[in-house]
VOPAGU-2260 file (C-alpha; in pm, 1 decimal, decimal comma):
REM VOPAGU-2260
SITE   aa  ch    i         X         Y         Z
SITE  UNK   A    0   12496,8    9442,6   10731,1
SITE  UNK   A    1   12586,1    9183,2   10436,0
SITE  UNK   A    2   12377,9    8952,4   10314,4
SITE  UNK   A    3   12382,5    8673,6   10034,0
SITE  UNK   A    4   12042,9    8578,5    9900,9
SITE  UNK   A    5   12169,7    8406,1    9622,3
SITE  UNK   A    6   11841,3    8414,1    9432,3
SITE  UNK   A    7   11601,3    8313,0    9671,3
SITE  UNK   A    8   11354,6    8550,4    9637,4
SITE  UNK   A    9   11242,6    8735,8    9309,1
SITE  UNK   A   10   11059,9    9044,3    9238,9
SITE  UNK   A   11   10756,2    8946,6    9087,5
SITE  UNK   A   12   10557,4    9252,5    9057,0
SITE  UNK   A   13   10641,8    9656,0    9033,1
SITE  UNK   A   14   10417,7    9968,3    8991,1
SITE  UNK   A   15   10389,8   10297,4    8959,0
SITE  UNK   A   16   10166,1   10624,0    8993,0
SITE  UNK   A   17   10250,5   10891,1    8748,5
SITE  UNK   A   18   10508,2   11168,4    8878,7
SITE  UNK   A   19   10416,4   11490,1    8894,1
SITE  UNK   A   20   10473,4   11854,1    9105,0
SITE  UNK   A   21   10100,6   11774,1    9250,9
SITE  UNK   A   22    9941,7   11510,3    9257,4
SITE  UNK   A   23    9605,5   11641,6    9434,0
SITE  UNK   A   24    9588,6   11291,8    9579,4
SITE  UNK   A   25    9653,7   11188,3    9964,8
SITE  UNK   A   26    9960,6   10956,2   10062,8
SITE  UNK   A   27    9701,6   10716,9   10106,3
SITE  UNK   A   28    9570,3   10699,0    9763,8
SITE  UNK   A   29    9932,9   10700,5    9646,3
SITE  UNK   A   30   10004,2   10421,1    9803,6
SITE  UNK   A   31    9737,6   10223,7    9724,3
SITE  UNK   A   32    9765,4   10280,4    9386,6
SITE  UNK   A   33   10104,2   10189,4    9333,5
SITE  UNK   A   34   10050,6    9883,7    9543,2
SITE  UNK   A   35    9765,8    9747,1    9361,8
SITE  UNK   A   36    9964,4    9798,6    9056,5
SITE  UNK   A   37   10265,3    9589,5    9177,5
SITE  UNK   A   38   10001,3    9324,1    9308,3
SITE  UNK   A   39    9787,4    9288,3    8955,6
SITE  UNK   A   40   10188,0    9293,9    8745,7
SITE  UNK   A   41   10275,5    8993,0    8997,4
SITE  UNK   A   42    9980,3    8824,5    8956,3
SITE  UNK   A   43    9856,0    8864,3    9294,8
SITE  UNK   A   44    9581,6    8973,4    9512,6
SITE  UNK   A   45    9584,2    9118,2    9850,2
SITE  UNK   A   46    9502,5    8789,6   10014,0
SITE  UNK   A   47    9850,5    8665,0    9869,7
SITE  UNK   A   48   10018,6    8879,4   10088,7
SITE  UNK   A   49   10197,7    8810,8   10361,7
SITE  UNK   A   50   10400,8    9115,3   10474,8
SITE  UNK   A   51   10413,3    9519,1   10401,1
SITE  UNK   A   52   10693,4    9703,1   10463,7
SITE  UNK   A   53   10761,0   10109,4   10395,6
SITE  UNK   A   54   10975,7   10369,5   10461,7
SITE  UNK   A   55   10929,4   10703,2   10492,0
SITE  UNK   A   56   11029,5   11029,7   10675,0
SITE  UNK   A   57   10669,3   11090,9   10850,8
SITE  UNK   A   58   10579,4   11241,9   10509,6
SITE  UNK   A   59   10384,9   10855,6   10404,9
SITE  UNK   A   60   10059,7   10678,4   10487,9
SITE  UNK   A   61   10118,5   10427,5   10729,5
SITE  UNK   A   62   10193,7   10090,2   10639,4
SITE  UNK   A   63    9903,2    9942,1   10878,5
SITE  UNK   A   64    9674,2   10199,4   10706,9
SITE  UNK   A   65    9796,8   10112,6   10343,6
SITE  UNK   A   66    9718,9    9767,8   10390,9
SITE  UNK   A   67    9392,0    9767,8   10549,1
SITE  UNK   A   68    9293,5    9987,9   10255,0
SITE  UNK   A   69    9419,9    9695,2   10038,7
SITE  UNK   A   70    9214,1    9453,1   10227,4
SITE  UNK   A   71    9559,0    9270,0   10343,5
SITE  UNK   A   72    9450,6    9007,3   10581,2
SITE  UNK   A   73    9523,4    9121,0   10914,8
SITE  UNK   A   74    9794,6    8827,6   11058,2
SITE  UNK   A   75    9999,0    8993,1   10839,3
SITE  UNK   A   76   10394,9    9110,2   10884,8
SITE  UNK   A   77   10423,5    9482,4   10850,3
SITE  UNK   A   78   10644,6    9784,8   10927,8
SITE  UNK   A   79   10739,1   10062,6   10826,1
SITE  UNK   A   80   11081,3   10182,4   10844,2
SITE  UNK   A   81   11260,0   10532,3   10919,5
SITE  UNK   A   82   11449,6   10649,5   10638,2
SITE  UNK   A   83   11477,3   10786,8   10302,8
SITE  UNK   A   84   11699,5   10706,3   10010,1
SITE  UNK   A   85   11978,0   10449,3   10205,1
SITE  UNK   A   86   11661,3   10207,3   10235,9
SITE  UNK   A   87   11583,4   10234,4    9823,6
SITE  UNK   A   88   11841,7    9914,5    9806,6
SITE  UNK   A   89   11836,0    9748,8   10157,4
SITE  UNK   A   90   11461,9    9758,9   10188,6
SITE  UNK   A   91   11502,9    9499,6    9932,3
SITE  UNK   A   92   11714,9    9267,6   10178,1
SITE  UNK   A   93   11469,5    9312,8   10423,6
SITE  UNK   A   94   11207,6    9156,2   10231,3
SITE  UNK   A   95   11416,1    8876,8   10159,9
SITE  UNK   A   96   11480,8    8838,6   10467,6
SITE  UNK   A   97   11124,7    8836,5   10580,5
SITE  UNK   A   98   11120,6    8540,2   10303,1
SITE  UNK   A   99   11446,9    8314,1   10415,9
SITE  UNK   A  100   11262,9    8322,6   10722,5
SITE  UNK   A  101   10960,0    8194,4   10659,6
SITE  UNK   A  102   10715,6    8440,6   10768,4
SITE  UNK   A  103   10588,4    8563,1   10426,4
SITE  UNK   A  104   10588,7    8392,8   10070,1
SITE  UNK   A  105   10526,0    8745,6    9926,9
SITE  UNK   A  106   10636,7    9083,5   10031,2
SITE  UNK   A  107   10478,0    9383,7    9948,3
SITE  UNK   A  108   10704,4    9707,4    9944,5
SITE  UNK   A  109   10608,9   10036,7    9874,4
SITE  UNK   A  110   10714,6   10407,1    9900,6
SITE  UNK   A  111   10451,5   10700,4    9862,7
SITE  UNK   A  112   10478,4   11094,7    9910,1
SITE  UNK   A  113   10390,7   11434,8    9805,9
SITE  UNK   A  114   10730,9   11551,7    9810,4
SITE  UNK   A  115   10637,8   11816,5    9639,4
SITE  UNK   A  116   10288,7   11939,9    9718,6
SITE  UNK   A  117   10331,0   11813,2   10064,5
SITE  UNK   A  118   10608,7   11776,0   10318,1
SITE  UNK   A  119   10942,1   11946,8   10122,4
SITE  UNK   A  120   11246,0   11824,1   10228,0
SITE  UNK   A  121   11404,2   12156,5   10350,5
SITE  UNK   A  122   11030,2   12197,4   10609,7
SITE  UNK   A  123   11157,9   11854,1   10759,4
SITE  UNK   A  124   11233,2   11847,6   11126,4
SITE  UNK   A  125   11544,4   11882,9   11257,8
SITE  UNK   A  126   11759,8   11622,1   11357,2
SITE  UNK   A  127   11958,7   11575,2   11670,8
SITE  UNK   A  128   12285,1   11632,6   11398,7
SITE  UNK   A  129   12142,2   11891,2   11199,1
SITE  UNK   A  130   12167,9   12206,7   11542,0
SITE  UNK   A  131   12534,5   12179,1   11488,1
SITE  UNK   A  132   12521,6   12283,1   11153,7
SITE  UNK   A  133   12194,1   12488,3   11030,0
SITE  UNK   A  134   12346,4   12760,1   11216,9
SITE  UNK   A  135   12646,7   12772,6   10960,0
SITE  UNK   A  136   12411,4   12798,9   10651,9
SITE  UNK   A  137   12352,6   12454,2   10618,5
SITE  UNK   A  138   11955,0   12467,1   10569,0
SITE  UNK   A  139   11926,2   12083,9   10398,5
SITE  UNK   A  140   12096,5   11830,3   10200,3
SITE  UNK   A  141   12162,5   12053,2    9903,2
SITE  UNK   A  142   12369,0   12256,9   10118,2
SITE  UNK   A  143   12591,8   11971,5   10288,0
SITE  UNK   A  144   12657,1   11782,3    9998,7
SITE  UNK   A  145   12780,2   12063,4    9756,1
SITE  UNK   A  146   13009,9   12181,9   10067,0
SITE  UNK   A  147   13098,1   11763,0   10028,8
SITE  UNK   A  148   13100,3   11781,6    9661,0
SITE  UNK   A  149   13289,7   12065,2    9639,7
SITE  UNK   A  150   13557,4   11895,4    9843,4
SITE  UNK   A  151   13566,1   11555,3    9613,1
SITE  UNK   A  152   13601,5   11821,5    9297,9
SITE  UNK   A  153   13889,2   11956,9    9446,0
SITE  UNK   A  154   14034,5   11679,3    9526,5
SITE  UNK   A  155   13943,5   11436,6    9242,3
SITE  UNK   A  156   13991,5   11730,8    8944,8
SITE  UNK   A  157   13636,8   11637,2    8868,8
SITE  UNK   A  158   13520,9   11994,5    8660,8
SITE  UNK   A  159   13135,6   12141,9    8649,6
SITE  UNK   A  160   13180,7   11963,4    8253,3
SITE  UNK   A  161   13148,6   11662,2    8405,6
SITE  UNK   A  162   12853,0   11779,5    8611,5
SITE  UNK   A  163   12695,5   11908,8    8302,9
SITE  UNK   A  164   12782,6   11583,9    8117,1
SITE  UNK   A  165   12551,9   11381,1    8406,7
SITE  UNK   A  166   12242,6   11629,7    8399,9
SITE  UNK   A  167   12219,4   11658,1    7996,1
SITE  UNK   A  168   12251,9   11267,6    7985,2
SITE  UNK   A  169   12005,4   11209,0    8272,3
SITE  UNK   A  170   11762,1   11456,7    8042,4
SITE  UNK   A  171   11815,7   11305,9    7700,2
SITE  UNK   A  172   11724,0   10987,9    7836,9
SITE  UNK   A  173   11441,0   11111,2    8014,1
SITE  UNK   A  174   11278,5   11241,5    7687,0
SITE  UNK   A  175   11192,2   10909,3    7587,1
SITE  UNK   A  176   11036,4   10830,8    7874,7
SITE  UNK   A  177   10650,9   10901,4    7955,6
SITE  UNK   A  178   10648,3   10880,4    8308,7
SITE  UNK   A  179   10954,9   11236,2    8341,7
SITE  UNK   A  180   10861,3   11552,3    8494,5
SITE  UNK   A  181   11153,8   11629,8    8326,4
SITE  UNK   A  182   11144,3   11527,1    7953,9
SITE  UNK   A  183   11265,1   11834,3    7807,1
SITE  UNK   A  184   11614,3   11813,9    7630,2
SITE  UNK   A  185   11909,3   12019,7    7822,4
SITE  UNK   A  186   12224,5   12133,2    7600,3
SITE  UNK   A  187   12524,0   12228,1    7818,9
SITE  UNK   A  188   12474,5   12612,1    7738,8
SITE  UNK   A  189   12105,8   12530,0    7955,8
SITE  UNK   A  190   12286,7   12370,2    8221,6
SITE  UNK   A  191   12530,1   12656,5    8318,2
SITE  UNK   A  192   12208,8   12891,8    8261,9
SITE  UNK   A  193   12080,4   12668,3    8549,2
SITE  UNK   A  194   12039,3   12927,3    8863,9
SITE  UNK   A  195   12343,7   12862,7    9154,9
SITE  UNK   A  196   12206,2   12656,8    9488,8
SITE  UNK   A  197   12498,6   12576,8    9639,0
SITE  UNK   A  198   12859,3   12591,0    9504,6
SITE  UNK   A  199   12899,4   12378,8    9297,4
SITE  UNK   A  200   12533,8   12268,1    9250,2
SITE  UNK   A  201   12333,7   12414,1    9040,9
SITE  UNK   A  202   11915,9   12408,0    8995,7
SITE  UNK   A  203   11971,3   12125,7    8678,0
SITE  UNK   A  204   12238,5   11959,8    8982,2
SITE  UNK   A  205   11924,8   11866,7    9236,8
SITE  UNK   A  206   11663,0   11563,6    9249,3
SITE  UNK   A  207   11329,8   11659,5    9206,4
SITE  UNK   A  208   11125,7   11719,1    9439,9
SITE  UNK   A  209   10808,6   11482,3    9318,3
SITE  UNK   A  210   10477,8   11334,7    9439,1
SITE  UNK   A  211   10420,7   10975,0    9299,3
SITE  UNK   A  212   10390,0   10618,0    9441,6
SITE  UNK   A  213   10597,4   10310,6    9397,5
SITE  UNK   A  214   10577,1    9971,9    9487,8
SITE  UNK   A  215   10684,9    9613,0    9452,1
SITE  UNK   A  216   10599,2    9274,7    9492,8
SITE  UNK   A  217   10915,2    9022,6    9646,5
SITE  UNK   A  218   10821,6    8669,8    9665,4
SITE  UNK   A  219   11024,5    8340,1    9708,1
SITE  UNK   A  220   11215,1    8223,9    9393,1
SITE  UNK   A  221   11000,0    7903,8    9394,3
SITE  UNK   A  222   10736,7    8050,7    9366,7
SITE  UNK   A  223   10800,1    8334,7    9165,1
SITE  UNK   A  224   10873,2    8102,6    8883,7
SITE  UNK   A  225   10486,5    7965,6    8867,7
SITE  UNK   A  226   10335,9    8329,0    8935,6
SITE  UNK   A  227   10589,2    8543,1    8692,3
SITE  UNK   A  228   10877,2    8307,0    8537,4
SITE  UNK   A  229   11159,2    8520,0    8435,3
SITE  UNK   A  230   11117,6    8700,6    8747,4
SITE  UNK   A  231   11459,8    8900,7    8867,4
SITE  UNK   A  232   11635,4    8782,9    9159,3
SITE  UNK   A  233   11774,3    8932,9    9462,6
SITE  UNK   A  234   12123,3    8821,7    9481,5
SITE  UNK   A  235   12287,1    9069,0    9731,9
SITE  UNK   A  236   12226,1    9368,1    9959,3
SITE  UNK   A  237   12474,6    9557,1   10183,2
SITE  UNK   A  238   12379,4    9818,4   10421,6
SITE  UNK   A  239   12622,6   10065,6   10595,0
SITE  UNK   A  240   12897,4   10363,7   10565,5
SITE  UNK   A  241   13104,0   10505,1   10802,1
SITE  UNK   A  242   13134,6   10900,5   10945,1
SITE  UNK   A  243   13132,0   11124,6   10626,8
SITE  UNK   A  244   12904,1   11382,8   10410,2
SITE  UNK   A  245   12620,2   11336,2   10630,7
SITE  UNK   A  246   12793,7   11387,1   10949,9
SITE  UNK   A  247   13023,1   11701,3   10877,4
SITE  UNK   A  248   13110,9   11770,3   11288,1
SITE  UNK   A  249   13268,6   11409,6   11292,4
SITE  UNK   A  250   13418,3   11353,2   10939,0
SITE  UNK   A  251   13764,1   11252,0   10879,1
SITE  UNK   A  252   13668,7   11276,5   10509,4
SITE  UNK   A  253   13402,9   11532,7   10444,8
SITE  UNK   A  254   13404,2   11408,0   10091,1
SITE  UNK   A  255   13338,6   11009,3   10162,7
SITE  UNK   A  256   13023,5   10848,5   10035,8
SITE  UNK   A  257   12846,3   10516,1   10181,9
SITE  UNK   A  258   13005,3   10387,7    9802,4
SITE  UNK   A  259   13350,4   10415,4    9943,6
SITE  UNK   A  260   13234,7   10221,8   10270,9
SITE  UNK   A  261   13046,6    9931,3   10075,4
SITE  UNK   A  262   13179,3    9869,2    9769,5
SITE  UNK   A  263   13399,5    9571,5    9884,8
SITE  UNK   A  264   13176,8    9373,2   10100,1
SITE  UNK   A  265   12935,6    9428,1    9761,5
SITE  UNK   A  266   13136,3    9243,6    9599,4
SITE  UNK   A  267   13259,5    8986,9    9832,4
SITE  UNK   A  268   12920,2    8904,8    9958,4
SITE  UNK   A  269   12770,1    8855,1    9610,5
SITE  UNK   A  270   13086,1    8714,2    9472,3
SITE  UNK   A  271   13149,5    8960,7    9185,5
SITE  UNK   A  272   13384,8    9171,8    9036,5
SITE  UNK   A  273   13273,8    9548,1    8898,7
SITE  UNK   A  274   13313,4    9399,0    8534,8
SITE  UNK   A  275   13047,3    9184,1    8628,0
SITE  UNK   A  276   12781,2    9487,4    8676,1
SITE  UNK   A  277   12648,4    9526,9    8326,5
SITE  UNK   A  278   12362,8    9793,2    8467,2
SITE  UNK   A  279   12399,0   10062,9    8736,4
SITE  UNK   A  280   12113,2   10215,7    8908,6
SITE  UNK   A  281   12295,9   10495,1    9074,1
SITE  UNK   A  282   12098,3   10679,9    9329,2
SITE  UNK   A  283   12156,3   11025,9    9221,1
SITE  UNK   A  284   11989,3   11284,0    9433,5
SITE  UNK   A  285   12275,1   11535,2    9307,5
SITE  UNK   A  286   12513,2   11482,2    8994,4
SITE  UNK   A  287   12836,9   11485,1    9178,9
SITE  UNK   A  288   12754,5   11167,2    9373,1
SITE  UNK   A  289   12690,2   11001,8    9035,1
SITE  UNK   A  290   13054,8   11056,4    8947,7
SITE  UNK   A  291   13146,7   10966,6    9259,2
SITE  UNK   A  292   12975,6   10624,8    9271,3
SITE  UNK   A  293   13111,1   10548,9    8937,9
SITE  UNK   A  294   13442,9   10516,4    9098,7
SITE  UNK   A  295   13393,8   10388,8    9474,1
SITE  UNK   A  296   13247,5   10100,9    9265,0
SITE  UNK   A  297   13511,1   10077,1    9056,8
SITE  UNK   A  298   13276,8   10091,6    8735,1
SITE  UNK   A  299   13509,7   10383,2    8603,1
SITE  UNK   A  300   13879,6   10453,2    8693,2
SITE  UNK   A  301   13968,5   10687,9    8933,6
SITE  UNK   A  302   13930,1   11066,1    8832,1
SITE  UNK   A  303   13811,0   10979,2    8514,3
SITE  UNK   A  304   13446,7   10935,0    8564,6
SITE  UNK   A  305   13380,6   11242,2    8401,5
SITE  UNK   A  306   13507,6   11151,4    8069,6
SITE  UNK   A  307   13351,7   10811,9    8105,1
SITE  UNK   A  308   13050,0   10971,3    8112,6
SITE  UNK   A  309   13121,7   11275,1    7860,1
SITE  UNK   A  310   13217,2   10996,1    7612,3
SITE  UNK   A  311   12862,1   10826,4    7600,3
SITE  UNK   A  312   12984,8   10505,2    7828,3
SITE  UNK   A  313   12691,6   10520,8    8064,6
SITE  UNK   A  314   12461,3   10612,6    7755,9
SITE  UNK   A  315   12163,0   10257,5    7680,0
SITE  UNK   A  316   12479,8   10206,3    7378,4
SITE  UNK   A  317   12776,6   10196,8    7596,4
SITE  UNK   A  318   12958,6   10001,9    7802,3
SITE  UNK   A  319   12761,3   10020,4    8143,4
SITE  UNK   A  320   12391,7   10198,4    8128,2
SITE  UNK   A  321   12385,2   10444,0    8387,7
SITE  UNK   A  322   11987,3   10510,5    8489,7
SITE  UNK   A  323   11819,2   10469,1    8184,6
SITE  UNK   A  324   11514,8   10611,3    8244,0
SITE  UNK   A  325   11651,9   10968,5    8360,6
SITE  UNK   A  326   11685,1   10878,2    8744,9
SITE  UNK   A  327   11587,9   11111,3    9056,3
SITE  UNK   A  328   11708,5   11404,1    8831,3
SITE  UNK   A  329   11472,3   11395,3    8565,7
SITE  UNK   A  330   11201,0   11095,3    8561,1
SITE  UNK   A  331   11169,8   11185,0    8903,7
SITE  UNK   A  332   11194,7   11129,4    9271,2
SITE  UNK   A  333   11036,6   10834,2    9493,1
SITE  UNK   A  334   11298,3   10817,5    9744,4
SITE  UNK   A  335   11476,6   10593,2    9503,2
SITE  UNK   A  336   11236,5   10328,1    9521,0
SITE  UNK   A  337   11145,9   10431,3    9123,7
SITE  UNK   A  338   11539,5   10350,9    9024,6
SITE  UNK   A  339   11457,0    9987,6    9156,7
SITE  UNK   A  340   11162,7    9952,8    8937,2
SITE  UNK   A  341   11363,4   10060,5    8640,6
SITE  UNK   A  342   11633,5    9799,8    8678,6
SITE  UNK   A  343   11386,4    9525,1    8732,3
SITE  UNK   A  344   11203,3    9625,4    8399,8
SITE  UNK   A  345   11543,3    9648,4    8233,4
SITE  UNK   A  346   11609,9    9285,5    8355,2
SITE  UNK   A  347   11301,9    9136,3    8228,5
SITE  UNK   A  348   11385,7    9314,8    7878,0
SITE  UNK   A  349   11116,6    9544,3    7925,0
SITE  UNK   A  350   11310,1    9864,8    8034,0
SITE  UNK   A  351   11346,1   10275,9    7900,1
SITE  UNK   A  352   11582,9   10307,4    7628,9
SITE  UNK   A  353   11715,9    9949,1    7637,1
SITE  UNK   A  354   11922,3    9859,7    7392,2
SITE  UNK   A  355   11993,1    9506,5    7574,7
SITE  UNK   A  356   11883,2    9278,0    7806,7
SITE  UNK   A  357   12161,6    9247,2    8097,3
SITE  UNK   A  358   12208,0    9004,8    8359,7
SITE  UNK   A  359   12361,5    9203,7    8662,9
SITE  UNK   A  360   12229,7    9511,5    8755,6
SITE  UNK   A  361   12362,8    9717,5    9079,2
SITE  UNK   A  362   12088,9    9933,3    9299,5
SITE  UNK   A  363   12229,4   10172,4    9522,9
SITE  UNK   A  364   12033,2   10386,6    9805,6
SITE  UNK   A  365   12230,0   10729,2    9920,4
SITE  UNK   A  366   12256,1   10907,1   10270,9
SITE  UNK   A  367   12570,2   11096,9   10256,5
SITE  UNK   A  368   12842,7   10846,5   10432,2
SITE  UNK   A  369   12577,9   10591,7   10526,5
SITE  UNK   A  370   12367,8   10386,4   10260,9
SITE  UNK   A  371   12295,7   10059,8   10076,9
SITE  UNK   A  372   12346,8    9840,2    9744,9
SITE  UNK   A  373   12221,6    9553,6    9571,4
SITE  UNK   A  374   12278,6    9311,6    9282,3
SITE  UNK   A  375   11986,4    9208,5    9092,5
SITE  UNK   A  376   12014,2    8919,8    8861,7
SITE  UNK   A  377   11813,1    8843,1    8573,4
SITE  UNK   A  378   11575,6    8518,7    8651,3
């Protein structure tokens, strides 16, 4: 799926519940929370609403349940969708869509779990895929995408030094912000003291596994103007992949993200080139995939991403910010849905770290081979 919104609808509103290990709150409250949050930063009220939509991996409060709670009027659009990270970016499209057509004026989005304390992603249930492959060892994610990583290293030159060079970054820049489970500082000599997971990924290598709420408010540029002027716009969202690091029995390329799949109709369908992304937003669940984005969007040459990195270019000073705020692997992990926020603050001049204001940023949501992407412009 492709789709050019041009700037028709805006993100007026984003929140956030603080991040933590445990939370000692339900889904529920989570949810409502960060939703009220997004409503009061748009403007808004609950009776302004005129959709919910969620996504989760039956680890959430239920949309119909989050917005009763609100006090949502009940005509309302709402759904909630099955997935985790590849909806971070296209969830955003669907809102829009929701918009273009005319059923809602404002969208409410939001993502809530105790990823932690709760439902951990290596208890989830098995998927129809996943018996062809737990028997070999492969227990969760972390396990299929260092076999995948390890393959792109091999074949790329990429070195655990470039690893090392995402994970300190992603921690520096996390120290300055308040919100990081992660704030601490990490030196290289503390990365490689990081315990092995899975060849080539270390402890420092993986996500965290967080509970916190997120949520945000999407509403049509016309009106987003009166409620929150300098509101950020939705200006493209892509949705797809092709057979890859999530589906090892049927991969040509075991190594292939949904960034090799997408980056071209990304850029056809907003119109752009990669020197036009002055922000990126990189899902990063593991630090490989960071490196490997970097390319399939062309934002760094091929097999140099590394030393793009290692020589501060993704750093608030360089040439293209890379995740600001710390990302998945240190402020902490909402299913992505918290990398959104942060490019939406950066937009409106508002975000961790900035140095200055840009005008495209690029949102991506990871699944192995099979994701999504958007371009946010400043309003």
């Amino acid at each position: 799926m492709t789709q050019s919104f041009a700037g028709r609808a805006a993100v007026t509103g984003i929140g956030i519940t603080d991040l933590s290990r445990r939370s000692g709150r339900s889904e529920l409250h989570l949810a409502v929370t960060a939703c009220r949050a997004a409503l009061a930063d748009a403007g808004l009220t609950a009776a302004d609403v005129g959709a919910v939509l969620c996504y989760h991996l039956a680890d959430s409060a239920g949309v119909n349940q989050v917005a009763a709670a609100l006090g949502v009027p009940d005509a309302v659009w709402t759904n909630e969708i099955h997935g985790g990270g590849t909806q971070s970016a296209s969830i955003l499209g669907d809102a829009a869509m929701l918009i273009e057509g005319g059923i809602a004026e404002h969208v409410l989005v939001f993502r809530a779990l105790n990823g932690r304390s709760g439902v951990r992603m290596g208890q989830a249930r098995l998927s129809v895929d996943q018996q062809f492959t737990v028997p070999y060892g492969m227990l969760g994610p972390v396990h299929l995408f260092a076999l995948a990583a390890q393959r792109w290293m091999n074949d790329s030159g990429a070195t655990a030094k470039d690893l090392a060079a995402v994970v300190t970054q992603s921690r520096s820049l996390a120290a300055h912000n308040s919100r990081a489970v992660l704030g601490e500082p990490l030196d290289e000599a503390g990365y490689f003291a990081s315990p092995p997971i899975a060849t080539p990924l270390r402890r420092a290598d993986c996500c965290l596994e967080t509970d916190g709420g997120a949520a945000l408010v999407v509403s049509a540029a016309k009106t987003a103007d009166v409620v929150r002027p300098g509101s950020p716009r939705i200006h493209a969202v892509v949705r797809g992949g092709g057979p890859g690091a999530s589906t090892m029995d049927s991969a040509a390329d075991l190594s292939a993200l949904f960034s090799s799949y997408l980056a071209e109709p990304l850029y056809r369908t907003a119109g752009m080139r990669p020197s036009d992304v002055e922000l990126a937003l990189l899902y990063d669940a593991y630090s490989p995939i960071v490196l490997q984005q970097l390319e399939d969007f062309g934002l760094a040459p091929r097999g140099e991403s590394g030393a793009f990195v290692r020589a501060g270019e993704t750093l608030p000073s360089g040439a293209l910010p890379v995740n600001p705020h710390g990302g998945l692997l240190s402020e902490g992990y909402v299913h992505g849905l918290n990398n959104v926020l942060e490019a939406v603050r950066q937009l409106r001049g508002e975000g961790t770290n900035q140095e200055r204001r840009p005008g495209v940023a690029l949102c991506t949501g990871f699944g192995g081979s099979y994701g999504s992407a958007a371009v946010l412009v400043a309003g």
